[in-house]
BALUMBA-323599 format. One line per field, with one value per residue (C-alpha): x, y, z; residue number from 1. Coordinates in pm, whole numbers, plus 50000, padded with zeros to 5 digits. Layout:
c1 <- X;...
c2 <- Y;...
c3 <- Z;...
seq <- NUM;...
END
This chain:
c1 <- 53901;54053;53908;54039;54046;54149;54235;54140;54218;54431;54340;54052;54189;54383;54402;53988;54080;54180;53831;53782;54121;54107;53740;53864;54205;54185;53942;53858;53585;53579;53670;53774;53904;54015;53966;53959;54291;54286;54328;54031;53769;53882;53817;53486;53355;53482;53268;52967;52990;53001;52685;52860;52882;53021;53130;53386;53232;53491;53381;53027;53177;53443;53111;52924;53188;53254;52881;52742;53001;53077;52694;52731;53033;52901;53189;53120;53225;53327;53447;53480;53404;53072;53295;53088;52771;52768;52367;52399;52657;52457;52170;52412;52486;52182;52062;52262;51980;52150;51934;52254;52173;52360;52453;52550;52695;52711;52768;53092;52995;53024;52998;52716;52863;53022;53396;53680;53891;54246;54502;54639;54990;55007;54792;54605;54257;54041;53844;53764;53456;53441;53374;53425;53426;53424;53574;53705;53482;53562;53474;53149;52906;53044;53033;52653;52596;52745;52584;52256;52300;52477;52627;52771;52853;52962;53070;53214;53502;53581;53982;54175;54226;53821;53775;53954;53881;53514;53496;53729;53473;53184;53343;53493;53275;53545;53424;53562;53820;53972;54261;54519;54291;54161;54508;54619;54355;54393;54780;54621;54400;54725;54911;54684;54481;54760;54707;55034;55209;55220;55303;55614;55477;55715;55978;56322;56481;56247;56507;56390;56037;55936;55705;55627;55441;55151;55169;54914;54698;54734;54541;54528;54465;54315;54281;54066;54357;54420;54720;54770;54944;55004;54956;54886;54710;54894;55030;55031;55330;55530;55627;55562;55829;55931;56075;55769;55532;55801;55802;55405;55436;55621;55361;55196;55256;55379;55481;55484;55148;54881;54557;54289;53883;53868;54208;54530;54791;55131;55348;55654;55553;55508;55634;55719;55842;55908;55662;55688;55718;55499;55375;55442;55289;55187;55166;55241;55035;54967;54644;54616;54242;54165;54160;53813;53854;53830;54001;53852;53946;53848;53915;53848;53900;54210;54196;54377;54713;54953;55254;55520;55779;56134;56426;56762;57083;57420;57677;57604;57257;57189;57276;57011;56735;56832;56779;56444;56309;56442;56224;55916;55895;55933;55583;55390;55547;55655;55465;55151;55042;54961;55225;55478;55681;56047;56190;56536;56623;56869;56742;56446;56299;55939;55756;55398;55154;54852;54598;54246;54185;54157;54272;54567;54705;54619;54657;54815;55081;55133;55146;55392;55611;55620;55639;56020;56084;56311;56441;56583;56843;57012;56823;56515;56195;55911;55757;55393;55178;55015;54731;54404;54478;54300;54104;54310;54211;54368;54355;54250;54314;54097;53946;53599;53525;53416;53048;52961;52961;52694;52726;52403;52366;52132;52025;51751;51669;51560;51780;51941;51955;52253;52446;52727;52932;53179;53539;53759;53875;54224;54230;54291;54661;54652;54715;54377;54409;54766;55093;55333;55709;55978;56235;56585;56839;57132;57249;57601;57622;57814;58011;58171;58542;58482;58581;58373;58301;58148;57830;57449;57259;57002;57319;57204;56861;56492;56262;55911;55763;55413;55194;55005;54826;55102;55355;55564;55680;56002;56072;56380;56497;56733;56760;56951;56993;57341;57234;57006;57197;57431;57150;56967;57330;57437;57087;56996;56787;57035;57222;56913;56912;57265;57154;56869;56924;56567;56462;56664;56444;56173;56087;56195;56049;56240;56050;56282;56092;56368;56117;56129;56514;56336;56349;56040;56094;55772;55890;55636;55533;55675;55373;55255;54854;54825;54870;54614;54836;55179;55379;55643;55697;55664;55370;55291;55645;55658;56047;56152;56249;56450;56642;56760;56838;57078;57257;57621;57724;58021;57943;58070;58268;58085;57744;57810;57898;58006;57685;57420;57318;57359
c2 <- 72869;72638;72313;72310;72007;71939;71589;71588;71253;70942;70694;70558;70751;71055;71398;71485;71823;71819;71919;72195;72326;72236;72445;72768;72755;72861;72873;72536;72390;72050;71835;71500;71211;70856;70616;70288;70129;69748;69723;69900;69696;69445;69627;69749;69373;69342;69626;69540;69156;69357;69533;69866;70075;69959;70268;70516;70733;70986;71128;71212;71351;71598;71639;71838;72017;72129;72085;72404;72602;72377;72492;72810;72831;72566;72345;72005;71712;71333;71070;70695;70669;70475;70154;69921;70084;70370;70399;70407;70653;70863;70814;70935;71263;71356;71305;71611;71829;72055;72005;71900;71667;71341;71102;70747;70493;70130;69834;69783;69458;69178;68866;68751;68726;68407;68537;68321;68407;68343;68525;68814;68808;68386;68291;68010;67973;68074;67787;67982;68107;68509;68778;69086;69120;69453;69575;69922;70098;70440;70798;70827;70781;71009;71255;71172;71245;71593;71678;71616;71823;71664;71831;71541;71185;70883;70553;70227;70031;70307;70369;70623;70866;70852;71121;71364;71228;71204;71598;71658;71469;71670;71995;72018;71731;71456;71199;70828;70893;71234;70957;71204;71420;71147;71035;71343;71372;71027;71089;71400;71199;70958;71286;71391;71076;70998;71308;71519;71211;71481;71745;71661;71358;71028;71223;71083;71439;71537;71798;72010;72054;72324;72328;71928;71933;72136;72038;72139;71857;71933;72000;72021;72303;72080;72236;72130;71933;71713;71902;72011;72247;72053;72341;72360;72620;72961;72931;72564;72391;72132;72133;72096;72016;71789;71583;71549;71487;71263;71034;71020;70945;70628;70530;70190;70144;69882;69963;70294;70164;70277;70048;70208;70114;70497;70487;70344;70680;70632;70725;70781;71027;71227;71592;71808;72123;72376;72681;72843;72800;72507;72464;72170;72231;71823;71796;71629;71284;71043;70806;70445;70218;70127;69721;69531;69427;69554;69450;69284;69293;68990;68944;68634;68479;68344;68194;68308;68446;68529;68682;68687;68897;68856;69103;68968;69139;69109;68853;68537;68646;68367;68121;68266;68276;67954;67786;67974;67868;67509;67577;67711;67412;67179;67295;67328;67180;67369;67153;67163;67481;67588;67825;68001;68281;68328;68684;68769;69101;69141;69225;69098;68790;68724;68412;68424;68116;68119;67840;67787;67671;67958;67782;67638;67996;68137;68078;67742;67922;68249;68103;67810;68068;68272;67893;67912;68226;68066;67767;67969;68213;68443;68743;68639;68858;68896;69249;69101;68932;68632;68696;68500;68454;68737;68640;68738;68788;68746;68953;68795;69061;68881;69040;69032;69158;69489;69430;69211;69553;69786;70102;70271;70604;70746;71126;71165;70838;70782;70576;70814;70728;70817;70727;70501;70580;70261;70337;70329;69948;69768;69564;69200;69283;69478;69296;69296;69416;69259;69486;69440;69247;69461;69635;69645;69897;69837;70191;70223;70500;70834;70806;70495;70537;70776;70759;70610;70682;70430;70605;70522;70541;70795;71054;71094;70890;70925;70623;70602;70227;70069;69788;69629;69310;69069;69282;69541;69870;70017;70343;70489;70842;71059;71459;71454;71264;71222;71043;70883;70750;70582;70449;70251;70139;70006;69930;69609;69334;69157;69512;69509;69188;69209;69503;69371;69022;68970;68971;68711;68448;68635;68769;69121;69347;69622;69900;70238;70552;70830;71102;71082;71036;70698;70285;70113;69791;69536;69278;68996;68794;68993;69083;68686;68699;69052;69339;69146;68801;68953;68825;69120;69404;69601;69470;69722;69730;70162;70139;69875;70232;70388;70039;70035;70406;70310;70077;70155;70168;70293;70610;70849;71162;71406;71307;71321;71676;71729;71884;71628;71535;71734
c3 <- 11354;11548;11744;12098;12250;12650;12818;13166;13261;13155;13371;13583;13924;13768;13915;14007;13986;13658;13487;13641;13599;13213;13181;13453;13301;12950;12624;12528;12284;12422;12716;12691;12920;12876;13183;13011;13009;12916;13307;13374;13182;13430;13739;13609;13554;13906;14056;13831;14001;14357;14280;14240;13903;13600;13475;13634;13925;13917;13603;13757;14036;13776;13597;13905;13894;13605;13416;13427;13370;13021;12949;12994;12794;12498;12603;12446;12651;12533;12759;12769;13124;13065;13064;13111;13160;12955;12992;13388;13380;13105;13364;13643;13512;13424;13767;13848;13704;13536;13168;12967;12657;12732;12458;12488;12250;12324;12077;12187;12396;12217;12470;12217;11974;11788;11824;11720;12022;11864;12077;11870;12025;12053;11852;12110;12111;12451;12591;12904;13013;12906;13130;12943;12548;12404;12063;12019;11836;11604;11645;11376;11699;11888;11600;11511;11882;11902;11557;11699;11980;12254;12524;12709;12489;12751;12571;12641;12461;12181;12092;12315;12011;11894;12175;11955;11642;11702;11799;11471;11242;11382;11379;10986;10830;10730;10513;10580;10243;10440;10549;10638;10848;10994;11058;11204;11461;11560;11695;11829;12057;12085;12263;12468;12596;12866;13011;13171;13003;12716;12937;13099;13340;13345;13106;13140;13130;13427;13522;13220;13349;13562;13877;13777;14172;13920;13589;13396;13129;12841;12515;12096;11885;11632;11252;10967;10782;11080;11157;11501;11791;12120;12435;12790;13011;13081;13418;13500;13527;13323;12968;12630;12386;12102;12342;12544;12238;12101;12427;12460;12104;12161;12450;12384;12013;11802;11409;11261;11096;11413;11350;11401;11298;11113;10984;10985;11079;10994;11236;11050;10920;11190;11172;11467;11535;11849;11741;12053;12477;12553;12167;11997;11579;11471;11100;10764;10889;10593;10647;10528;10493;10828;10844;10817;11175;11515;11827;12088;12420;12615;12991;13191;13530;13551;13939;14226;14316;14608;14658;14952;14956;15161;15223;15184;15340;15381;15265;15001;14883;14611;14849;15085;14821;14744;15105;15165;14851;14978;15294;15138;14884;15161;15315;15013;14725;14457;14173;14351;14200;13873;13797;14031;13921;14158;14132;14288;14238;14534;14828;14734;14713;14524;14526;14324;14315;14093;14119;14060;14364;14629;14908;14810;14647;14968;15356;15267;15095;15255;15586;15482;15406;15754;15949;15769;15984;16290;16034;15683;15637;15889;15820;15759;15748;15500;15338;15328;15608;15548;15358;15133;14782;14532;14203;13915;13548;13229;12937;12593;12240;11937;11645;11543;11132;11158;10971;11297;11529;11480;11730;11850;11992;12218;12312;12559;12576;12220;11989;11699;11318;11222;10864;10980;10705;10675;10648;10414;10438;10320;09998;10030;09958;10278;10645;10844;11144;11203;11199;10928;10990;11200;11035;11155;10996;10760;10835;10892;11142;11094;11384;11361;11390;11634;12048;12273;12634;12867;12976;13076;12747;12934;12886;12561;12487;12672;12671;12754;12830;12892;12883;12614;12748;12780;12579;12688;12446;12474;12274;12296;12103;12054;11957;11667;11315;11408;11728;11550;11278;11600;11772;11522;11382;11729;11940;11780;11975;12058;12122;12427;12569;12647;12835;12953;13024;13139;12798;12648;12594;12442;12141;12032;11785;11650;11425;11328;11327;11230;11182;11560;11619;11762;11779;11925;12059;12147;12357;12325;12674;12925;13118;13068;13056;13090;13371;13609;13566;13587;13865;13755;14078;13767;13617;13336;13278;13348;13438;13136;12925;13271;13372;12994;13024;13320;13134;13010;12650;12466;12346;12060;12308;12034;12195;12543;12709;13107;13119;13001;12666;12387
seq <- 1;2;3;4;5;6;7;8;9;10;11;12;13;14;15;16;17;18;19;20;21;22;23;24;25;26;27;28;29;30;31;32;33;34;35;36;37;38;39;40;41;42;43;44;45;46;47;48;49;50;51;52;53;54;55;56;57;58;59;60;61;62;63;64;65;66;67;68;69;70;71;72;73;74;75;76;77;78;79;80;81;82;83;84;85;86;87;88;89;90;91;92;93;94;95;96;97;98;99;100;101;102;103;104;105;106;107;108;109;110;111;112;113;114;115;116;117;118;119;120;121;122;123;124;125;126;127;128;129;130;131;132;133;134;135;136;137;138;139;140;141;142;143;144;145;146;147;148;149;150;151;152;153;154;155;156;157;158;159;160;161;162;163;164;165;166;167;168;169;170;171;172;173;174;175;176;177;178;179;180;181;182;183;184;185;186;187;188;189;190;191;192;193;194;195;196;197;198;199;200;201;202;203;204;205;206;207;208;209;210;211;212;213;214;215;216;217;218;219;220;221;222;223;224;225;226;227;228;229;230;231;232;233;234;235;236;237;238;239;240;241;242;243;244;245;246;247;248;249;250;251;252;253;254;255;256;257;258;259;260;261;262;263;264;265;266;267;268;269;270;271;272;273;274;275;276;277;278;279;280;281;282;283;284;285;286;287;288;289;290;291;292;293;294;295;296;297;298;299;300;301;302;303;304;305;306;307;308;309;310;311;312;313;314;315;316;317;318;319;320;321;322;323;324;325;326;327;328;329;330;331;332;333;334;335;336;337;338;339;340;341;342;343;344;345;346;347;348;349;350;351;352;353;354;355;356;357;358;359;360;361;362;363;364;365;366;367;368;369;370;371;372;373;374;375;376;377;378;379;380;381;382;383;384;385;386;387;388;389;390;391;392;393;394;395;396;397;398;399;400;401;402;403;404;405;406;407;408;409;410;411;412;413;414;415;416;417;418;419;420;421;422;423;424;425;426;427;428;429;430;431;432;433;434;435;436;437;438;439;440;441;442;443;444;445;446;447;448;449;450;451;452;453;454;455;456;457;458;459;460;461;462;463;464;465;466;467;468;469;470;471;472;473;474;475;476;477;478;479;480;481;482;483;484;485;486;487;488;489;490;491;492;493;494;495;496;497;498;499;500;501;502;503;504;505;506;507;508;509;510;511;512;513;514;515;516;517;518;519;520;521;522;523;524;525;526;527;528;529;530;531;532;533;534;535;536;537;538;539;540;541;542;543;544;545;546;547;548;549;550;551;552;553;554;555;556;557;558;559;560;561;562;563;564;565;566
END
């Protein structure tokens, strides 16, 4: 027997529907969802400072839909959607009166606590007031909650791929040494937590999947050994195929060494293989000690921000930008603020001030820059009204030692004892929490010698990209070893900041995985202070892996075919 597990949501404002079309459309043993990106914690505090909940409404309103039914059927559900209020939204569903057994873990929040606050990707220290502090806990609570006879288990701050492992724990019994089962449920959870992400969503070859107007979410077919079968629904649209598990694999990561606080999975060794339409088989996972720490993610108020935006046409654009910036900084001088960030990405023109002082960042500003109107460039007109400067907040990763969190769970009210079993830790030999140094090839690739054609890399090469506080990943793969063996000869970093000049004064991590016909780049400071603070029009950097796909390389004529790649 097989544990079926279906993602219904991978972000706070996904597709409401999707619940009830995971529970109608299919078997399933349990229904999971993920609404807490690093974003979202953010928002929450946000809402819980307005008076309004700090956990995600959505999923109460998915659960009256779908609640019943999951009872009648004995379909367990998990969710992180509690955010930051995992009691209240515990208290929320079972205000629908429908008898279900709701669990809830906390202990993630950690504002108490004595943390160091040393920036895990600079390296500062925070000397800012905190707003939200939570640390990602593992999947044993949620597993001690379904074993004692949960129906529904809401938590906070938990790690995306503890919704899968913490079912897989409870359903075949893994002890804290099963490190490759462990392992292999946790890039389960990994595939699935993004939702149609897995299924054909944001794929670069978006031509291969059919009806995408109705793809379907999709779910794992999770077996006692930690292997597993990624599937969708009969009938829905989209697609499952290495290529789509490969990109989703590639989402938000940094080394081929995937910290976790229940295990450390090793992504290269990742084995995948086509076992039928829309089945994707995920096997031959090795697990390492998880680290003695957990992450932390802090968030705090930053100040305020604004943003105008101005269209620029016709002839001698950079001498336009130049003589409205020349009239803006006349007004309000440039230096006055804390930080401004200038974007010219023809037509456009983007000016962002943040300060801490409301007033300045906001009508002071914004309407200094529409008084320019009748005396700036011939041309001239904005994108955005004058407007108030918004708060803005900054996101803050730390680590906290593991022995410092305790997670509690509740059924019913009453506080369970559960054995916490501690995992399996690293030795002192082992890096805590911290991923180990890049890797760049010496592999001299098979087709050197060969012809080239000037083409877009995307001819041959998908990419999926995302956020990670103020980082951005970029993973970019290929279908064959062949390919392979020419990418990770001839994609260097300095291979992509010549194609991505935007990039060139930052720092650029390489890491190979060629399991997955795949490079992963983490390019550090991108996204400045996080998502929240990032002046970028792309602020969670979702198009870094398409711009780079659009770039022209000389390619080997063996790889490239009149009718797409190969």
């Amino acid at each position: 027997m097989v544990l079926r597990i279906a993602n219904c949501s991978g972000f706070y404002g996904d597709r409401l529907s999707a619940a009830r079309e995971m529970v109608e459309g299919g078997p399933i043993d349990v229904l999971t969802g993920d609404w807490l990106a690093e974003l979202t914690m953010l928002i929450l505090a946000g809402n819980r400072l307005k008076g309004r909940p700090g956990y995600a409404p959505t999923f109460v309103r998915q659960m009256e839909q779908v609640l019943g039914t999951c009872l009648e059927r004995g379909i367990k559900i998990v969710s992180n959607a509690g955010g930051l209020d995992p009691q209240g939204c515990a208290a929320a569903i079972e205000k629908l009166g429908l008898a279900a057994k709701v669990a809830y873990v906390t202990g993630d929040d950690v504002t108490g606590h004595d943390l160091d606050l040393v920036n895990l990707d600079t390296g500062e220290k925070l000397a800012e007031p905190v707003l939200t502090a939570n640390a990602y806990l593992g999947a044993r609570p949620i597993a001690a909650a379904l074993s004692a006879g949960a129906d529904v288990v809401v938590t906070g701050r938990v790690t995306d791929a503890a919704l899968v492992t913490g079912p897989g724990i409870w359903r075949y019994g893994w002890r804290p040494g099963d490190l490759d089962a462990l392992a292999g449920s946790v890039v389960a959870g990994h595939v699935i937590e993004c939702g149609c992400q897995a299924t054909g969503g944001n794929y670069s070859f978006f031509h291969e999947v059919p009806d995408l107007a109705h793809c379907g979410f999709p779910l794992v077919e999770l077996h006692e050994d930690g292997s597993s079968v990624v599937t969708k629904h009969p009938g829905t649209g989209g697609l499952v195929s290495v290529g789509t598990v490969t990109a989703q694999l590639l989402y938000e990561i940094g080394s081929p060494r995937y910290l976790g606080p229940d295990v450390v999975a090793r992504f290269d060794t990742i084995e995948l293989s086509q076992e039928g339409p829309d089945r994707v088989r995920v096997s031959g996972v090795k697990g390492e000690p998880a680290p003695d720490t957990l992450k932390v993610a802090v968030n705090y108020l930053g100040g305020y921000r604004n943003t105008m935006t101005l269209m620029l046409t016709g002839l001698e654009l950079e001498e336009k930008a130049r003589i409205a910036q020349e009239a803006i900084w006349a007004r309000v001088p440039r230096e006055s603020f804390d930080s401004v960030d200038v974007s010219f990405d023809p037509p456009l023109l983007r000016i962002t001030v943040m300060d801490r002082d409301a007033r300045k960042a906001g009508r002071a500003f914004s309407s200094a820059v529409v008084e320019t109107g009748l005396a700036s460039y011939p041309g001239f007109y904005g994108l955005t009204p004058p407007g108030d400067a918004s708060p803005y907040g900054v996101y803050w990763p730390t680590l906290i030692p593991a022995g410092e969190v305790t997670a509690r769970v509740f059924l019913d009210g009453e506080e369970l004892t559960f054995e916490d079993e501690s995992p399996v830790t690293a030795g002192a030999d082992e890096p805590a929490g911290r991923e180990p140094a890049p890797v760049t090839s010496a592999a001299v690739p098979s087709s050197e010698g060969e012809p080239t054609v000037d083409a877009p890399l995307g001819v041959i090469a998908g990419a999926r990209s995302g956020d990670k506080g103020g980082n951005a990943n970029l993973g970019v793969w290929v279908r064959t070893p062949e390919q392979y063996a020419w990418l990770a000869g001839t994609l260097s970093v300095e291979r992509l900041k010549e194609l991505l000049p935007a990039l060139g004064a930052l720092k650029v991590d390489r890491h190979e995985f060629a399991n997955l016909n795949a490079l992963n780049f983490v390019v550090h400071g991108l996204l400045g202070r996080g998502v929240a603070a990032s002046p970028r029009l792309d602020p969670q950097a979702k198009a870094l892996g398409e711009e780079l796909r659009a770039r022209p390389m000389p390619i080997p004529v063996s790889f490239v075919s009149p009718d797409g790649p190969r």
